[in-house]
C-alpha positions as CSV (number, residue, x, y, z in Angstrom):
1,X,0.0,0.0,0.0
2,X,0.9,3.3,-0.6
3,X,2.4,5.9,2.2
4,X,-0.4,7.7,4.3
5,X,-0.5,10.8,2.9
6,X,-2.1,14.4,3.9
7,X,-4.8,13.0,1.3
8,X,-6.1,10.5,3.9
9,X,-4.3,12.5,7.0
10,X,-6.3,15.7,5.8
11,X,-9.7,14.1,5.7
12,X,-10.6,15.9,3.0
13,X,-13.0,13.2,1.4
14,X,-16.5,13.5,0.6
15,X,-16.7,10.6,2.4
16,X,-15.7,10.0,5.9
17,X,-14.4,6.4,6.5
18,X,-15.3,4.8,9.7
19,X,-13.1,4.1,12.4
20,X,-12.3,0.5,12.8
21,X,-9.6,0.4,15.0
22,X,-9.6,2.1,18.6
23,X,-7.0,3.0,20.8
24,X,-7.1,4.5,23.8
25,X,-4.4,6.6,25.9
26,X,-4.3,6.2,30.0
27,X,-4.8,9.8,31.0
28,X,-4.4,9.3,34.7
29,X,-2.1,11.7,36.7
30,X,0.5,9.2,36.8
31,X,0.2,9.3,32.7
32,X,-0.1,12.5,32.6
33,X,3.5,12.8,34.3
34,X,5.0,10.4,32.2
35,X,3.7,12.0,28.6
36,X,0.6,11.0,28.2
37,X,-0.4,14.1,26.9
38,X,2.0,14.9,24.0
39,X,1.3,11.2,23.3
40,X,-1.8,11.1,22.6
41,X,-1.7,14.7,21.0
42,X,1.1,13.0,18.2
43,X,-1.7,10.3,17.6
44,X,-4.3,12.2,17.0
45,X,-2.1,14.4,14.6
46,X,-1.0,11.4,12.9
47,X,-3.7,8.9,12.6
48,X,-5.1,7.6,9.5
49,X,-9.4,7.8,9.6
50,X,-9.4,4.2,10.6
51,X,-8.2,4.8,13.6
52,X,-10.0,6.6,16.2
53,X,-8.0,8.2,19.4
54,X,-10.0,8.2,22.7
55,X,-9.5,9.5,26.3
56,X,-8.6,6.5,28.4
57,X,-8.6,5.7,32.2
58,X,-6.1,4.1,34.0
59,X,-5.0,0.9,32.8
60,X,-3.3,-0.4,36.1
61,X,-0.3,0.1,34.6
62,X,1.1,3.1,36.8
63,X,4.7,4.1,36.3
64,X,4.9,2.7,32.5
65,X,3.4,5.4,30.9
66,X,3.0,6.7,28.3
67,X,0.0,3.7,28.2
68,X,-1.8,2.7,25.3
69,X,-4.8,0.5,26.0
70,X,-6.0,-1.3,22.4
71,X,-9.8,-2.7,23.3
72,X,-11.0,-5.8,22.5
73,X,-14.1,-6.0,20.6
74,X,-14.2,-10.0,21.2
75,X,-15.8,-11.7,23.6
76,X,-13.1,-13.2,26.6
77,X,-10.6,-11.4,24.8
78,X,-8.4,-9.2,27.0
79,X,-7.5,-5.6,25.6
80,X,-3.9,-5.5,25.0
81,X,-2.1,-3.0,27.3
82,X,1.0,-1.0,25.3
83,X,3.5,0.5,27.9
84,X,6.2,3.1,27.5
85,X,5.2,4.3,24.3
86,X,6.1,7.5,23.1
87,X,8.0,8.8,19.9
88,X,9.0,6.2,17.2
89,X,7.1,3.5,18.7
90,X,3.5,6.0,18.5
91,X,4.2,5.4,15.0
92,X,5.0,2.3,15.3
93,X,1.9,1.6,16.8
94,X,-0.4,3.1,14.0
95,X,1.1,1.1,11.2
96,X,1.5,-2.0,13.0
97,X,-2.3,-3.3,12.3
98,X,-1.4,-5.1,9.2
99,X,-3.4,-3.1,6.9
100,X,-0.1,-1.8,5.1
101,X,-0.9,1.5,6.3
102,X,2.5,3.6,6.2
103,X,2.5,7.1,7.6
104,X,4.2,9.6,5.4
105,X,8.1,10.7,6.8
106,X,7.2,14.6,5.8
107,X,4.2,14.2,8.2
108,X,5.8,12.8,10.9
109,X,9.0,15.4,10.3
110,X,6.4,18.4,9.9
111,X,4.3,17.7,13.1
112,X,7.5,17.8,14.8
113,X,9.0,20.6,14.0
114,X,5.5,22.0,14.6
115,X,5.7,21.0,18.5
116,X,8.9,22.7,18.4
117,X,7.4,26.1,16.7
118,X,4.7,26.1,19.4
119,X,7.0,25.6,22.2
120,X,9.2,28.6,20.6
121,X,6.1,31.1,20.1
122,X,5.4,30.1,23.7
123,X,8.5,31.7,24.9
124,X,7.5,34.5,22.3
125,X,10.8,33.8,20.2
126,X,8.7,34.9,17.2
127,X,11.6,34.4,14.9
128,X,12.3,31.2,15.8
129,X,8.5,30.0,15.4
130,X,8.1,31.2,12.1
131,X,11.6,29.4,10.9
132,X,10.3,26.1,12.7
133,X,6.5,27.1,11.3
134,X,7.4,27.2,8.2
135,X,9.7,24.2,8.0
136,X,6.6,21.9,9.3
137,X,4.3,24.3,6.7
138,X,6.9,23.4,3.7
139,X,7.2,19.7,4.0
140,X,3.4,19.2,4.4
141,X,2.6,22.1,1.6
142,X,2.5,19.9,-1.6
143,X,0.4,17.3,-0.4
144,X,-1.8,20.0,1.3
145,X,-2.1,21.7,-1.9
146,X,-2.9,18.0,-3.6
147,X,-5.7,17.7,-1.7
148,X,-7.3,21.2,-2.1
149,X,-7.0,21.3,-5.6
150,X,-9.4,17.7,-5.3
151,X,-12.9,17.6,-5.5
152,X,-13.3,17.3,-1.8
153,X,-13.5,19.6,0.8
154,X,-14.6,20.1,4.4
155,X,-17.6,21.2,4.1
156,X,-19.8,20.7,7.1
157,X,-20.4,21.5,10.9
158,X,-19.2,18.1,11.9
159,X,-16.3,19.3,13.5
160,X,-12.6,19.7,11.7
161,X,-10.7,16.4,12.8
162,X,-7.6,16.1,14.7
163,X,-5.6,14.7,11.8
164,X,-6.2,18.5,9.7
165,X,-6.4,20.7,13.0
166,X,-2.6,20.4,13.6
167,X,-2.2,22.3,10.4
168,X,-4.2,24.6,9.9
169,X,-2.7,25.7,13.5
170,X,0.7,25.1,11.9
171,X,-0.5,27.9,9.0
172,X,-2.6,30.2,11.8
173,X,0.2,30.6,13.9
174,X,2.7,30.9,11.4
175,X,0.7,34.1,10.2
176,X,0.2,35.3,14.2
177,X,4.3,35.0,14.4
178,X,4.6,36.8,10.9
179,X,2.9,39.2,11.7
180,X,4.6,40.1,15.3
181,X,7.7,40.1,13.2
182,X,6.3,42.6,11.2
183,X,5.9,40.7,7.7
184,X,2.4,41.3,7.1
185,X,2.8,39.8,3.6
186,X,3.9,36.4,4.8
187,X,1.1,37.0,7.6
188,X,-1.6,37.0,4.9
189,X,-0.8,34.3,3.0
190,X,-0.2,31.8,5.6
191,X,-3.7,33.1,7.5
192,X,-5.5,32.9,4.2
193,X,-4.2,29.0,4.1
194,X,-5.3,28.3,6.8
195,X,-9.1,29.6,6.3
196,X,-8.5,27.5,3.1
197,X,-7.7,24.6,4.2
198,X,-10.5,25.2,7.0
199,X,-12.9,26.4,4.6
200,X,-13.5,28.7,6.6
201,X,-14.9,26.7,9.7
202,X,-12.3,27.1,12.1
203,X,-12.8,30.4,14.1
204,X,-9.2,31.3,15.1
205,X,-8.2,31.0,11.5
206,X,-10.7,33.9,10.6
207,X,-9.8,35.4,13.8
208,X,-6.0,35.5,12.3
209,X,-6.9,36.7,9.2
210,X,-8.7,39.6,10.7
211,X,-6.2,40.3,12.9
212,X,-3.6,40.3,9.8
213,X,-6.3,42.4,7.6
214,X,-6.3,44.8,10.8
215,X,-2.8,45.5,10.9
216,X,-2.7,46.1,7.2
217,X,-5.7,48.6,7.6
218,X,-7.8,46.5,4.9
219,X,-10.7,46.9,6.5
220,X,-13.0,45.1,3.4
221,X,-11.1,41.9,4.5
222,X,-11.3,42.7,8.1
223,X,-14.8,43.2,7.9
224,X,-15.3,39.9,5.8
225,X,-13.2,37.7,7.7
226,X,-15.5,39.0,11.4
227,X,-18.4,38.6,9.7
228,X,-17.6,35.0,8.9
229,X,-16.9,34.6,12.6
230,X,-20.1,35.5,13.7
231,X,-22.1,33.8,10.8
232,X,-20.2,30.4,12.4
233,X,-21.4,31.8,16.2
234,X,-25.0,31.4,14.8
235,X,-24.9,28.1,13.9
236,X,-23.3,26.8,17.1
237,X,-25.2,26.8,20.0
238,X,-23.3,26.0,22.4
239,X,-22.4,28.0,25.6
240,X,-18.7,30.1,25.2
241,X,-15.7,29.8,27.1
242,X,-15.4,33.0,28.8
243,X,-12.0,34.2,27.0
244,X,-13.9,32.9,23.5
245,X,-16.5,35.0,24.7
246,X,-14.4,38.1,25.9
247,X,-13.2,38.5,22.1
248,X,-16.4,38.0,20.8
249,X,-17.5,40.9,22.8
250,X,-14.6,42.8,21.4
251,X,-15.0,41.6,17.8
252,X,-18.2,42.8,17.8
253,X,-18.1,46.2,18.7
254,X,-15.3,46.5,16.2
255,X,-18.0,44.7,13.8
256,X,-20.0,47.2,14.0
257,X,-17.8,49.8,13.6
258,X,-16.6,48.5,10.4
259,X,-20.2,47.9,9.1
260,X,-20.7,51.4,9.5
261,X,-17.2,52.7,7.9
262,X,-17.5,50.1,4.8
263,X,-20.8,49.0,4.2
């Protein structure tokens, strides 16, 4: 079979497959100590859609995490119980089902180096997280771009899957640490990607954009990209975090300031 590639890992098919494998990560404090977290974060990232990555409880298994239970869907069959497994061997672990499935080296390098960007525009060493940005951005790019120019797309309220969100971050943020290094250009292009790729469904993309349309005192494409916000806000009914809804609150007024300037 062919490598796993941002085809598949994008979920950009009209057609979602169903999962037919499950694995679980222990997230118990003891897990959580050991890397349970960054674990399971790298499967989800990685993880072809016949996979599906769930929240786990403890396994018994304390001290030997990261833990990776693999249920059983048999009768008197015992799950099987992975210990220790982080880096190589979470890879490892996706292609080892026998279904030839191979997971693409550029998507393993680029979700790498994007961990590394995000720990770097963490510290705020902008310069640093847009190199490391758009390393992870360049090796996924082509295949990205493969899969846009196809006749599928996301295109519904479903929810944008672990296995895209990682790079349409990688693109968002690349654009956020762009533009605090004052290349508004480069900010554009990597926020409009981003909304791209997201066709427009994820919020901090637009957000991004706005932000980058903002500093370039566009306000058309400011006003656009807030109005698209809101139109998503409408169709979600569900109740805000409060920073979410702190920004919202802010976005709003400056909504309605830009109605009134533009039209």
């Amino acid at each position: 079979m062919a490598p796993f590639l941002a085809v598949s890992v994008l979920l950009l098919a009209a057609q979602k497959q169903s999962a037919c494998r499950r694995l679980e990560v222990c997230l118990s404090p003891g897990c959580v100590a050991d890397g349970a977290l960054p674990a399971i974060a790298k499967l989800r990232a990685l993880s072809p859609d016949t996979v599906a990555i769930e929240d786990g409880k403890c396994a018994s298994a304390c001290g030997a995490g990261p833990v990776v239970i693999e249920p059983s869907d048999e009768t008197n069959t015992p799950s099987v119980v992975h210990k220790r497994i982080k880096d190589a061997l979470l890879i490892k672990l996706l292609e080892e089902n026998g279904d030839g499935i191979k997971i693409d080296e550029n998507l393993i390098s680029g979700y790498e180096l994007f961990v590394q960007a995000e720990e770097a525009a963490s510290r705020r060493n902008h310069g640093k997280a847009v190199e490391m940005y758009k390393q992870s951005t360049d090796l996924v790019a082509d295949l990205v771009m493969q899969a846009l120019e196809g006749s599928s797309t996301i295109n519904d309220r479903d929810g944008i899957p672990d296995n895209v969100q990682w790079i349409i971050a990688a693109y968002r943020n690349l654009a956020k640490s762009k533009l605090a290094t004052f290349d508004r250009d480069g900010a554009l292009r990597a926020a409009q990607t981003a909304c791209r790729i997201s066709n427009n469904f994820d919020a901090l993309s637009l957000e991004a954009l706005a932000e980058v349309c903002a500093a370039m005192k566009d306000d058309a494409g400011e006003l656009d990209a807030l109005r698209q916000i809101f139109a998503l806000e409408r169709e979600d009914d569900g109740e805000q975090p409060r920073d979410v809804a702190l920004r919202r609150r802010e976005q709003g007024f400056r909504l309605a300031r830009l109605e009134k300037l533009v039209g």
